[in-house]
C-alpha atoms as an extended CHARMM CRD file, in Angstrom:
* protein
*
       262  EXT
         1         1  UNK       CA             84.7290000000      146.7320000000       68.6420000000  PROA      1               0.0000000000
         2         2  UNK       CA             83.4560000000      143.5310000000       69.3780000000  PROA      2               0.0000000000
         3         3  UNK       CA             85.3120000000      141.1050000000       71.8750000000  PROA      3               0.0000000000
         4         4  UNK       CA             85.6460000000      137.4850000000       70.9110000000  PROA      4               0.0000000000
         5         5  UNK       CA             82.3480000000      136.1450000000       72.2560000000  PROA      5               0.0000000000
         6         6  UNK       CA             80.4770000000      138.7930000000       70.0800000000  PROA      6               0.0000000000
         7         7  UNK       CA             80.0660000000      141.5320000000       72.8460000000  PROA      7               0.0000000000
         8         8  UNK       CA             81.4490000000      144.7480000000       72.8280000000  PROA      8               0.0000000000
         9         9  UNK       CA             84.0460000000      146.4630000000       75.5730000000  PROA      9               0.0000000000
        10        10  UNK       CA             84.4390000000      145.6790000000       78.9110000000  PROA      10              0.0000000000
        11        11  UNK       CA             80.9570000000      145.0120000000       80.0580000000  PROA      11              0.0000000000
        12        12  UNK       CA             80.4000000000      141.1410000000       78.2480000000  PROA      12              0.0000000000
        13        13  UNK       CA             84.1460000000      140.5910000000       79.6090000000  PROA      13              0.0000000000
        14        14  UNK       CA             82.8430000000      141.4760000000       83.2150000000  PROA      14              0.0000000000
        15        15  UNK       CA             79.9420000000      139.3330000000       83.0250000000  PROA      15              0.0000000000
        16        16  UNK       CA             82.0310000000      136.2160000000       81.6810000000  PROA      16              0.0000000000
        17        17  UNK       CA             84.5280000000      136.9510000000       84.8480000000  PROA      17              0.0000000000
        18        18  UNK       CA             81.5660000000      137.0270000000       86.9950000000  PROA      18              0.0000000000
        19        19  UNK       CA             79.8070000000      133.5210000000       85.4890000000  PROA      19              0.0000000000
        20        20  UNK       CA             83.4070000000      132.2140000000       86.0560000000  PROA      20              0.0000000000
        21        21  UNK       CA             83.7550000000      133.5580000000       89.7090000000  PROA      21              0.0000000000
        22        22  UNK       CA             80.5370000000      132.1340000000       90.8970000000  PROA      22              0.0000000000
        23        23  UNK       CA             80.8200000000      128.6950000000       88.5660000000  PROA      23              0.0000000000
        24        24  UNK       CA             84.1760000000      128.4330000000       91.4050000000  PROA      24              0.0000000000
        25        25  UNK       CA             82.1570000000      129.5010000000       94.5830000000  PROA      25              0.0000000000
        26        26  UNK       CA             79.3860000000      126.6320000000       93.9130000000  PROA      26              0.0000000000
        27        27  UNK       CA             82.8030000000      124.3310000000       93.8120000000  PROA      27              0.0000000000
        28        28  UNK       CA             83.9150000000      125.8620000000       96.5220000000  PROA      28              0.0000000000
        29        29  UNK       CA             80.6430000000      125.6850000000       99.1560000000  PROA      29              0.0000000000
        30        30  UNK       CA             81.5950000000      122.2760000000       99.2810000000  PROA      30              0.0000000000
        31        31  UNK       CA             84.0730000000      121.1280000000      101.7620000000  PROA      31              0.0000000000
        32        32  UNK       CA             85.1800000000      118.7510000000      104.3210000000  PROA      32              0.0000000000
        33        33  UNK       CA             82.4800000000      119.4160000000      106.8130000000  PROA      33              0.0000000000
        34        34  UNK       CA             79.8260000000      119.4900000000      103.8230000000  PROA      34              0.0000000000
        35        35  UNK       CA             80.6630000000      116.9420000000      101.4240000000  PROA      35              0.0000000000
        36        36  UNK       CA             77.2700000000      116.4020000000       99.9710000000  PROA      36              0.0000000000
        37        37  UNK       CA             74.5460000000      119.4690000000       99.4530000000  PROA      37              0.0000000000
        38        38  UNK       CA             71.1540000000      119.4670000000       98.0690000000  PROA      38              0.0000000000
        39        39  UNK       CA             70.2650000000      122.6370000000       95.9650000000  PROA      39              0.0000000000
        40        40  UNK       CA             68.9550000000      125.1020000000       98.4170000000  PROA      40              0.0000000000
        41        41  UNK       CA             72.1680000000      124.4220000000      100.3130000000  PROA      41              0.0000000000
        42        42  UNK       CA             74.2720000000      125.5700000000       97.4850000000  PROA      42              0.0000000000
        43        43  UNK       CA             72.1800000000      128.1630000000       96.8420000000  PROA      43              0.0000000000
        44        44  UNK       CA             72.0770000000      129.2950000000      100.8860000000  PROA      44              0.0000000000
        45        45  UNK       CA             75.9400000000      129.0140000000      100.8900000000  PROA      45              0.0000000000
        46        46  UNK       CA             76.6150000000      130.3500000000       97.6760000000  PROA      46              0.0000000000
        47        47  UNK       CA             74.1520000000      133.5880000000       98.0160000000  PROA      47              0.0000000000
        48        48  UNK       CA             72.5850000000      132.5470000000       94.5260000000  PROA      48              0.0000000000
        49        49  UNK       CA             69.0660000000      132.0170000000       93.6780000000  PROA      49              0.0000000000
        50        50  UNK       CA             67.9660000000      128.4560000000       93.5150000000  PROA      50              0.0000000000
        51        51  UNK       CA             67.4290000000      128.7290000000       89.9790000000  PROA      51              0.0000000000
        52        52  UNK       CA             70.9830000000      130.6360000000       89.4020000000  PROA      52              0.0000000000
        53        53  UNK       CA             72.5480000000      127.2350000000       91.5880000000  PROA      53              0.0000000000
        54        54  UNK       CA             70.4390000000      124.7310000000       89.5550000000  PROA      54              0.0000000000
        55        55  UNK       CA             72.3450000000      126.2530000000       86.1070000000  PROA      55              0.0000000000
        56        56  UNK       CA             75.5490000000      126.1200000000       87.7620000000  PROA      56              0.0000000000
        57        57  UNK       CA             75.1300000000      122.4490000000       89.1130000000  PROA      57              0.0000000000
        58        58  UNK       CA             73.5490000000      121.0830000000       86.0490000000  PROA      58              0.0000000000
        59        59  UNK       CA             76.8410000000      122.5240000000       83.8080000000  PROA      59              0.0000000000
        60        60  UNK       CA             79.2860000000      121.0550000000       86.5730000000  PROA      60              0.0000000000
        61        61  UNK       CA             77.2900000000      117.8780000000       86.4260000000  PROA      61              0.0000000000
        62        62  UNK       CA             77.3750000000      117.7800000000       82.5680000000  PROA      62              0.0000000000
        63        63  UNK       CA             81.1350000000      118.5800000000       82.7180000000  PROA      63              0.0000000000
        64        64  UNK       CA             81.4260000000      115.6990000000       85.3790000000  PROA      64              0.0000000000
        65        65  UNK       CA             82.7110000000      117.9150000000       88.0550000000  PROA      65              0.0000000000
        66        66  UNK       CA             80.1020000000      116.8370000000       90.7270000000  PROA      66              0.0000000000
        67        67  UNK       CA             77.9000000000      113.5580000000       90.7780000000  PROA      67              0.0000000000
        68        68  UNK       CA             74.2700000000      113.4300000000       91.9590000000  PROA      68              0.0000000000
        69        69  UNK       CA             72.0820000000      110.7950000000       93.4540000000  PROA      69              0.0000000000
        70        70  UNK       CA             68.9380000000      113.0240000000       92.5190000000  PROA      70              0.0000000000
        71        71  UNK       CA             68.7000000000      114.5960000000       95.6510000000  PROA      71              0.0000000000
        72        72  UNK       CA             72.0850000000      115.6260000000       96.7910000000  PROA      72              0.0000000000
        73        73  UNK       CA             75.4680000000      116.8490000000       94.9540000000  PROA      73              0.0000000000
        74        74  UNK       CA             79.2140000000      116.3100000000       95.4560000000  PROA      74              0.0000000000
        75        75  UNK       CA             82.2300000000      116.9900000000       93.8010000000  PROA      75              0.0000000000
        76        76  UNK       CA             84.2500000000      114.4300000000       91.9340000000  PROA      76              0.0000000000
        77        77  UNK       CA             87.8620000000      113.7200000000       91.5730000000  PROA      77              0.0000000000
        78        78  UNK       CA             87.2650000000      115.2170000000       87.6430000000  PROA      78              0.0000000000
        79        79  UNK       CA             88.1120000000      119.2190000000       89.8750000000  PROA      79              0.0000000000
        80        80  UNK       CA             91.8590000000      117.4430000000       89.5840000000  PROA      80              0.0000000000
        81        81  UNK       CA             91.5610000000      119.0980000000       85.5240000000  PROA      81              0.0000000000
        82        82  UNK       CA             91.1300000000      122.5140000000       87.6630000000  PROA      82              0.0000000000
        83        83  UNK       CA             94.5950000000      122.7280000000       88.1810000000  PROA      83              0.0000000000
        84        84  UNK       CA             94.5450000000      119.8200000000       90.8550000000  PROA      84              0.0000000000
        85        85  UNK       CA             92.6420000000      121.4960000000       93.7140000000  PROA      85              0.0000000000
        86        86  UNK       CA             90.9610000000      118.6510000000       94.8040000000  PROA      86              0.0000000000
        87        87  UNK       CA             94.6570000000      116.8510000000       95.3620000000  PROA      87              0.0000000000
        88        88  UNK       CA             96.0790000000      120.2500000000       96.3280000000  PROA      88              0.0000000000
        89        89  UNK       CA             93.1340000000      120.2770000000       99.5020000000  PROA      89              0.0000000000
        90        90  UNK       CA             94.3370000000      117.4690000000      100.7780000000  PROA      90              0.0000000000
        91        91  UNK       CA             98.1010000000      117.3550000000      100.1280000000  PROA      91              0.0000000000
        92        92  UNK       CA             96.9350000000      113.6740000000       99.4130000000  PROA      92              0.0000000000
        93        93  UNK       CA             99.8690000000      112.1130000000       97.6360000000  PROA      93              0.0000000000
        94        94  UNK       CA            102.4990000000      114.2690000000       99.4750000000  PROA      94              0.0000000000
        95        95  UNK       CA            100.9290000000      112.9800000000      102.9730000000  PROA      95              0.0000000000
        96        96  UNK       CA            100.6890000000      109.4350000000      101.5570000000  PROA      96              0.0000000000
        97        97  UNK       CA            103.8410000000      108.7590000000       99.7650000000  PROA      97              0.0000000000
        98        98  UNK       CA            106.1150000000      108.4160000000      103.1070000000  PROA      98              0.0000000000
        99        99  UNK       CA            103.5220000000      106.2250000000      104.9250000000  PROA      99              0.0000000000
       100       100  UNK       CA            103.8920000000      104.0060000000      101.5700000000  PROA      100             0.0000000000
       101       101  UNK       CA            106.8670000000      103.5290000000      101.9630000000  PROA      101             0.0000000000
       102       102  UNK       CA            107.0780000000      102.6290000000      105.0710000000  PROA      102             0.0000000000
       103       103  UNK       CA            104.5500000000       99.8670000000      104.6080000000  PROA      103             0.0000000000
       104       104  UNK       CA            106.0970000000       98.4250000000      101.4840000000  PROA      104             0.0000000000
       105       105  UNK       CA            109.3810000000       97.9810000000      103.4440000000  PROA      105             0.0000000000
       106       106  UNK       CA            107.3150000000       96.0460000000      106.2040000000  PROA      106             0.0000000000
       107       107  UNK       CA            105.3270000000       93.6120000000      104.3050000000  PROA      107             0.0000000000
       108       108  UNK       CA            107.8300000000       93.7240000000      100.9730000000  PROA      108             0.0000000000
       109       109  UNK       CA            104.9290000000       94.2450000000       98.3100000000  PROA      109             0.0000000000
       110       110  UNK       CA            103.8210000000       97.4590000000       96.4900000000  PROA      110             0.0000000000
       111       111  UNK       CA            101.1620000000       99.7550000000       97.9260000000  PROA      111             0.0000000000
       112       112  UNK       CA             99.5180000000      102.3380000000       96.4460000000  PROA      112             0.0000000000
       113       113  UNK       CA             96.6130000000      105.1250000000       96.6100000000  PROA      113             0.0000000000
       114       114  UNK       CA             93.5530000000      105.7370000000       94.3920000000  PROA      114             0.0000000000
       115       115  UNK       CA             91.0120000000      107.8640000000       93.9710000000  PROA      115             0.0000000000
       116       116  UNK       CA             87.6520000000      107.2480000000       92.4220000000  PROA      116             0.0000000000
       117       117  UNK       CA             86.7140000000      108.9600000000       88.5960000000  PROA      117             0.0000000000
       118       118  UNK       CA             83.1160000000      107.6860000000       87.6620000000  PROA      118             0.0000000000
       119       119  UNK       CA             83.7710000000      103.8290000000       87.2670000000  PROA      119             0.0000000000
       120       120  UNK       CA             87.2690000000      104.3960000000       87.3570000000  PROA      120             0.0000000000
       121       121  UNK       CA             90.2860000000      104.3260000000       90.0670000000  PROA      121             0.0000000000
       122       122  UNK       CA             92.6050000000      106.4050000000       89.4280000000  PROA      122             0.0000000000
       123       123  UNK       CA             96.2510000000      106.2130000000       91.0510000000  PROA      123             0.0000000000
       124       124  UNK       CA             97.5030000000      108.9100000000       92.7320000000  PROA      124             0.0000000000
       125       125  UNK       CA            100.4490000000      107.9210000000       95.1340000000  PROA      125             0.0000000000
       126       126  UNK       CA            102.1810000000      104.2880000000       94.3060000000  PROA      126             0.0000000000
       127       127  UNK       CA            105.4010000000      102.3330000000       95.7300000000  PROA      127             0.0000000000
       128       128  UNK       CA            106.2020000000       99.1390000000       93.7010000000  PROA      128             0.0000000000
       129       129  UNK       CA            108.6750000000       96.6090000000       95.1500000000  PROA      129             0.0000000000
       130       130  UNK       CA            108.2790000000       94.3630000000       91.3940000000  PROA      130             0.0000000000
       131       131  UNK       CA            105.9590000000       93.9290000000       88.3920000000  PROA      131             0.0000000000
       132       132  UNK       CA            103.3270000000       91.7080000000       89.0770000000  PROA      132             0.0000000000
       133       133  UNK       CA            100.7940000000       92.1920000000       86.3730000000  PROA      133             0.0000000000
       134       134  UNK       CA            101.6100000000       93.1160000000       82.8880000000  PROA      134             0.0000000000
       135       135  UNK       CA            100.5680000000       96.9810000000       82.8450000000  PROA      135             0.0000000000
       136       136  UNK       CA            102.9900000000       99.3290000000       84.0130000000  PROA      136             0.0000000000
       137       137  UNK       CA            101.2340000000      101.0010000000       87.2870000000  PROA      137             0.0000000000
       138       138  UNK       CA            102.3070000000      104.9580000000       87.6620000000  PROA      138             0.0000000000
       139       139  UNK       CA            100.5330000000      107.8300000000       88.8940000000  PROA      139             0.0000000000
       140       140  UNK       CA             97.6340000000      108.6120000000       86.8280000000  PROA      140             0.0000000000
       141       141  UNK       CA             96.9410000000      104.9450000000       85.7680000000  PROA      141             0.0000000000
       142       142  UNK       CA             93.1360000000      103.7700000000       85.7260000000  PROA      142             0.0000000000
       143       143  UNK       CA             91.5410000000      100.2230000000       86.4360000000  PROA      143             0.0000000000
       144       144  UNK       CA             87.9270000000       99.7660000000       86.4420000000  PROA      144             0.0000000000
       145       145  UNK       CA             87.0580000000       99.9070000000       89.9460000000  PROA      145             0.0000000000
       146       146  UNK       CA             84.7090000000       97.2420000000       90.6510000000  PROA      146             0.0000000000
       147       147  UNK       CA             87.8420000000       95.0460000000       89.0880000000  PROA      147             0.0000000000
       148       148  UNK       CA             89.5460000000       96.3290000000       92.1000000000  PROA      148             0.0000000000
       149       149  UNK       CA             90.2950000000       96.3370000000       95.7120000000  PROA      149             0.0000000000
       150       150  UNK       CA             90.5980000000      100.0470000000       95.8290000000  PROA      150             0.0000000000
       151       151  UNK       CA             87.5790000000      100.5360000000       93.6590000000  PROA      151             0.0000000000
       152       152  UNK       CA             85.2440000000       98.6760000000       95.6350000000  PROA      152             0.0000000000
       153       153  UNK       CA             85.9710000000      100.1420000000       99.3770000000  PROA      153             0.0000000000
       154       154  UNK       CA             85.4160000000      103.9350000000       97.3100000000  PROA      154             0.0000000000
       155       155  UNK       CA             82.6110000000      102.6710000000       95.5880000000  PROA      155             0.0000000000
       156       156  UNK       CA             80.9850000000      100.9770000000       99.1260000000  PROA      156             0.0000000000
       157       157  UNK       CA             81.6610000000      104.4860000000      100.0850000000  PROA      157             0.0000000000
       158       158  UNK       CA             79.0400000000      105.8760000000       98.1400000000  PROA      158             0.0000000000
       159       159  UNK       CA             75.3500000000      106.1670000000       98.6490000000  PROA      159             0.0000000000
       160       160  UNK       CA             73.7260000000      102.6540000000       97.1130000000  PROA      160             0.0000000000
       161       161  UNK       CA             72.1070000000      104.8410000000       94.5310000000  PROA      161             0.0000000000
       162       162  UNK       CA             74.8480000000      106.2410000000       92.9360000000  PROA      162             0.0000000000
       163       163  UNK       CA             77.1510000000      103.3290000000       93.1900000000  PROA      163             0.0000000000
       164       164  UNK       CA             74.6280000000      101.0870000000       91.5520000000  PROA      164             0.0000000000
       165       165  UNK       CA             74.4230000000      104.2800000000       89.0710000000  PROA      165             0.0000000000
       166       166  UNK       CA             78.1050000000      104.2680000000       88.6270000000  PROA      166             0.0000000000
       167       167  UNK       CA             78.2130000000      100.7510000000       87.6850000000  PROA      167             0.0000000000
       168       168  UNK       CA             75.4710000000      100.5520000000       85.3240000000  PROA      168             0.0000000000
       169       169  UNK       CA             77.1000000000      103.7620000000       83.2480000000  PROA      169             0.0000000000
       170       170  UNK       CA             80.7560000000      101.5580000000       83.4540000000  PROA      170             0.0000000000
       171       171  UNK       CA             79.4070000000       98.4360000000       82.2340000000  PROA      171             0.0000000000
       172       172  UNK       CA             81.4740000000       95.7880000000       84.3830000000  PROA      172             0.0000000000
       173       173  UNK       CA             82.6790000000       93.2520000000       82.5400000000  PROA      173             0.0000000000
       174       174  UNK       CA             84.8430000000       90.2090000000       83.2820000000  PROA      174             0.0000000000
       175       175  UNK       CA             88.5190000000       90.5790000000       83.1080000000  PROA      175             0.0000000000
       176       176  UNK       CA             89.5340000000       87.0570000000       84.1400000000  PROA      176             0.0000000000
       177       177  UNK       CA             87.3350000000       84.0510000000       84.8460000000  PROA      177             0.0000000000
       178       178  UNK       CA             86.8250000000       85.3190000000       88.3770000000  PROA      178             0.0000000000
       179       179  UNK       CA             86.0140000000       88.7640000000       88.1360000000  PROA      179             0.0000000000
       180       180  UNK       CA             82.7540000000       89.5450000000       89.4790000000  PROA      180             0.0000000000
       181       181  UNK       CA             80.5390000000       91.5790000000       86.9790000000  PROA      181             0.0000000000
       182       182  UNK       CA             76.7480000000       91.0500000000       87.7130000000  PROA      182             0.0000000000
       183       183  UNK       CA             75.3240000000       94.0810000000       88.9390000000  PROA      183             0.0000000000
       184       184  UNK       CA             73.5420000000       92.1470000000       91.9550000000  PROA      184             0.0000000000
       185       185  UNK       CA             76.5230000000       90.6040000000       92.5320000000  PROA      185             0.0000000000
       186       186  UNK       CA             79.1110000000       93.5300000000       92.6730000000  PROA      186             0.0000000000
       187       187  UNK       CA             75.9140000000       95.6030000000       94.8970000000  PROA      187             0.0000000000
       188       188  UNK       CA             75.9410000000       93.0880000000       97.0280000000  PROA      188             0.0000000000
       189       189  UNK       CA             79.9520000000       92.5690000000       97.4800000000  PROA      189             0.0000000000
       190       190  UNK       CA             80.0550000000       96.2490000000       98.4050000000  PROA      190             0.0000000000
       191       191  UNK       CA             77.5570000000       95.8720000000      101.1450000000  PROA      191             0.0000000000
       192       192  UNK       CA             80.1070000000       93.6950000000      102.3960000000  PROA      192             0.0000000000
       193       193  UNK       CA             83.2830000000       95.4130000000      102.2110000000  PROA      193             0.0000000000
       194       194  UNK       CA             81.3590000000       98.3860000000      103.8220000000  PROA      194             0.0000000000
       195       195  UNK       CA             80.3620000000       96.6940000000      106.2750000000  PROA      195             0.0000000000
       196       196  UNK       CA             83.5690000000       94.9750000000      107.1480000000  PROA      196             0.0000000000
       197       197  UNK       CA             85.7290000000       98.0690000000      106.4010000000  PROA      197             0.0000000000
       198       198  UNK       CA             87.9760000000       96.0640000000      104.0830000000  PROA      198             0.0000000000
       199       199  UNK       CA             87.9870000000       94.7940000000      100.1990000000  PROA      199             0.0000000000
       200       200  UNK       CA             89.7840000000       91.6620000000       98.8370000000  PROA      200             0.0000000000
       201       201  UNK       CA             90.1110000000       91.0910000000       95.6550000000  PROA      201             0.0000000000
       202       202  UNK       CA             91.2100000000       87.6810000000       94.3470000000  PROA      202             0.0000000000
       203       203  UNK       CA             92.7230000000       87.4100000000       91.0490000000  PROA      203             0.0000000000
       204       204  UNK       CA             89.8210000000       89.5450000000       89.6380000000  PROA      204             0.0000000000
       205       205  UNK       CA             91.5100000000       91.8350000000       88.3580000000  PROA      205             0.0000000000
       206       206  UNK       CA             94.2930000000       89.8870000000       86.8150000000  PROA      206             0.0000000000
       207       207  UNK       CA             95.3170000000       86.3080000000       87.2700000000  PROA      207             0.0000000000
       208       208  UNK       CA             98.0180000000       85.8310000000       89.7070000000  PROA      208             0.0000000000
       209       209  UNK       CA             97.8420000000       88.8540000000       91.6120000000  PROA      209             0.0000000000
       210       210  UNK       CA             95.4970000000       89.4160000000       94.9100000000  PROA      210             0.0000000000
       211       211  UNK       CA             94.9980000000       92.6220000000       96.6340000000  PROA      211             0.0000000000
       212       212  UNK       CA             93.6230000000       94.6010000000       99.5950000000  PROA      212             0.0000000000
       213       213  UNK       CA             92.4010000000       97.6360000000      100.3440000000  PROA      213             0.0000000000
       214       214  UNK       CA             91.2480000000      100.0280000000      103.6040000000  PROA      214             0.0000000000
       215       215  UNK       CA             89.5670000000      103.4220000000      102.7170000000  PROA      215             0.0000000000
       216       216  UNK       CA             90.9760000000      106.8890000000      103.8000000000  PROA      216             0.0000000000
       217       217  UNK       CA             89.2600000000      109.4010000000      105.5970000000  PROA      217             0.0000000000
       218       218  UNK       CA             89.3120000000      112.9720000000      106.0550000000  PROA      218             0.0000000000
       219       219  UNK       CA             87.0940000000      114.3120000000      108.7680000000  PROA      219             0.0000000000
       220       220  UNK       CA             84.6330000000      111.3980000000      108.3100000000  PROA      220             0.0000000000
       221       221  UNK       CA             84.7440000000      111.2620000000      104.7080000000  PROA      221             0.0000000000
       222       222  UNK       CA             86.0660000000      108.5580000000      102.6650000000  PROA      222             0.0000000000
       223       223  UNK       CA             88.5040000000      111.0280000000      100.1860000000  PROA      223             0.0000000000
       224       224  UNK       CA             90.6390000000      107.9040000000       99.0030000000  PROA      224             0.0000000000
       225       225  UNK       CA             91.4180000000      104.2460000000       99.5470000000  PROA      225             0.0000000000
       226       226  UNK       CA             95.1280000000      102.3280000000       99.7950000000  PROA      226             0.0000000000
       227       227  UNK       CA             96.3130000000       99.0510000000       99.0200000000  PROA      227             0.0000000000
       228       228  UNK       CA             98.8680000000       96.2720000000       99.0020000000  PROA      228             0.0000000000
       229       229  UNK       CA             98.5440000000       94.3050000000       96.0510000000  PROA      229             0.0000000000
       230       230  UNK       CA            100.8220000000       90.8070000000       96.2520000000  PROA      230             0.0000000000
       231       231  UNK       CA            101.3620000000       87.6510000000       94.0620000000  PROA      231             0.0000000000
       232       232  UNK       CA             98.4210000000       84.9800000000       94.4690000000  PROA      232             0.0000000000
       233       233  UNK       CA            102.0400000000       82.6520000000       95.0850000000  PROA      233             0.0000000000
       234       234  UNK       CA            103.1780000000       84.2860000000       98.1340000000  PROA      234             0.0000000000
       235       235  UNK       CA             99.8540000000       85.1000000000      100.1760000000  PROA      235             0.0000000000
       236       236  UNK       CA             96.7240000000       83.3390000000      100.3700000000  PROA      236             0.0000000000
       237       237  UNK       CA             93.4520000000       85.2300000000      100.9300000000  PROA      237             0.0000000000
       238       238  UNK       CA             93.6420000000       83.8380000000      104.7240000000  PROA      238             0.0000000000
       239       239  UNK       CA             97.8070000000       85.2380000000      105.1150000000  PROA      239             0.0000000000
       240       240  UNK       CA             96.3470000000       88.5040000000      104.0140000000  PROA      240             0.0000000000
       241       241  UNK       CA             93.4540000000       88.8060000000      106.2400000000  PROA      241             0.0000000000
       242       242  UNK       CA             95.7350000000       87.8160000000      108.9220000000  PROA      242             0.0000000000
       243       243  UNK       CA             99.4100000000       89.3150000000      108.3860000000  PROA      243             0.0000000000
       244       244  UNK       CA             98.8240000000       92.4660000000      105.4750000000  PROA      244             0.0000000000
       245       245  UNK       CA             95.5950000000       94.0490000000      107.0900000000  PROA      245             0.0000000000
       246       246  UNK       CA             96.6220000000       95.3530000000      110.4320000000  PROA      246             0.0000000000
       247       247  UNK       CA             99.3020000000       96.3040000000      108.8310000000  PROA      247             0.0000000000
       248       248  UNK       CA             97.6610000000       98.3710000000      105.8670000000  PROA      248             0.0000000000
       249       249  UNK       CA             94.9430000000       99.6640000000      108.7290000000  PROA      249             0.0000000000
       250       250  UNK       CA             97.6890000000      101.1820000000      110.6260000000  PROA      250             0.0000000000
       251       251  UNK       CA             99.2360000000      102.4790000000      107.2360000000  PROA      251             0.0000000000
       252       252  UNK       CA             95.4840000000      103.7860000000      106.7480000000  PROA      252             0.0000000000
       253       253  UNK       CA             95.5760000000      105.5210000000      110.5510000000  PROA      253             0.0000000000
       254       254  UNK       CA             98.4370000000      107.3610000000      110.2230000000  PROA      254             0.0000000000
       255       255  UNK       CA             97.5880000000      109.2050000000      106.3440000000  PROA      255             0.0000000000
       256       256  UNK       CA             94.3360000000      110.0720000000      108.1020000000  PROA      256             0.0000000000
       257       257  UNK       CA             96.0360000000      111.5680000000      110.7260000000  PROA      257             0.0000000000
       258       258  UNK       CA             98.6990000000      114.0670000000      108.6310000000  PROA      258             0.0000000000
       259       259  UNK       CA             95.1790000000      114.5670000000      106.7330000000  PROA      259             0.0000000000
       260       260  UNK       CA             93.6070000000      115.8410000000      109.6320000000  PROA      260             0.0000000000
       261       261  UNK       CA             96.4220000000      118.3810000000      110.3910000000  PROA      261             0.0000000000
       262       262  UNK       CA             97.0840000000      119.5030000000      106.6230000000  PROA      262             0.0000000000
């Protein structure tokens, strides 16, 4: 009898199971401690020949489970449709969600937590003191990153290959007279917010509304990035650099630091 991919009995079954098991274990040679692999590390680490590896990679990286910069690989935030184990690894928006809180009491404003999805940010923890901009923010809503405060500080994160790579595939475009959009431009910007540690973003993404952002690490890696996003009315670009950034680092400190234990 034949099974529903054409074979027959158990021995097509057992060779799907085994594509499937070692499809996981090329997702699961990378970790905190190797983030980024070329292919004869995935192969090494995996126990797979180099061509067996270069299948596996090449379907993840059609699938969008791991990005490339042409030499190296590395998962994406896209493993969250495998049943949320790359949220699940790092206990992310359980860790976060107290820490939010406590800085939205301090400074009054919402705060939230993103991760990065190709040109995308994608929330993943939030606390919102009011409605500032006219979409409803929840977990799970996307903003084009290089729109954003959060997208920018995960984007500076990146090698410059792939974020310039990123941006060209997302096609930045302006969503209010001041958004920055120009490819040089935007490469250039995120220079700058990696080298300052920091991202402000001044009624780019819509008008009225400013907001900053810090990255998160785990074990040297940037795995996130968190905000405070505040009316253009109540905070000038100086206030925030002044009063709203130590403030948000410390927030940033302390996630890190229940990351490190989880």
């Amino acid at each position: 009898m034949e099974g529903p991919a054409g074979g027959t009995g158990a021995e097509p079954r057992s060779e799907r199971v085994q594509a499937f098991a070692r499809g996981l274990a090329v997702i699961r040679c990378f970790d905190a401690e190797h983030p980024e692999l070329g292919l004869a590390d995935v192969a090494r680490r995996t126990g797979m020949a180099r061509a067996a590896a270069r299948r596996f990679l090449l379907t993840l990286l059609d699938l969008g489970y791991v990005s490339t910069d042409g030499h190296t690989f590395r998962l994406t935030p896209r493993v969250l449709d495998l049943g949320y184990s790359y949220l699940s690894s790092l206990s992310l928006p359980e860790l976060a969600q107290p820490h939010l809180e406590r800085l939205s009491a301090q400074v009054r404003e919402s705060c939230s937590v993103s991760v990065l999805d190709g040109g995308d940010i994608v929330y993943v923890a939030r606390v919102a003191t009011r409605r500032i901009m006219a979409a409803t923010i929840t977990v799970g809503t996307r903003f084009p990153a290089h729109a954003t405060s959060m997208g920018r500080v995960l984007l500076a994160a990146l090698e410059p290959a792939e974020a310039a790579a990123r941006l060209r595939d997302a096609r930045p475009r302006a969503l209010t007279q001041r958004t920055l959009h120009e490819p040089e431009a935007l490469l250039a910007e995120l220079v700058r917010v990696r080298d300052q540690g920091f991202a402000l973003v001044d009624r780019e993404l819509e008008d009225g509304v400013r907001s900053l952002a810090v990255p998160l690490h785990r074990r040297g890696a940037v795995v996130a990035a968190v905000n405070v996003s505040v009316p253009a009315s109540r905070f000038s670009t100086a206030q925030m650099r002044r009063d709203l950034l130590p403030r948000l680092r410390t927030c940033a400190r302390a996630v890190e630091d229940d990351l490190t234990r989880g």
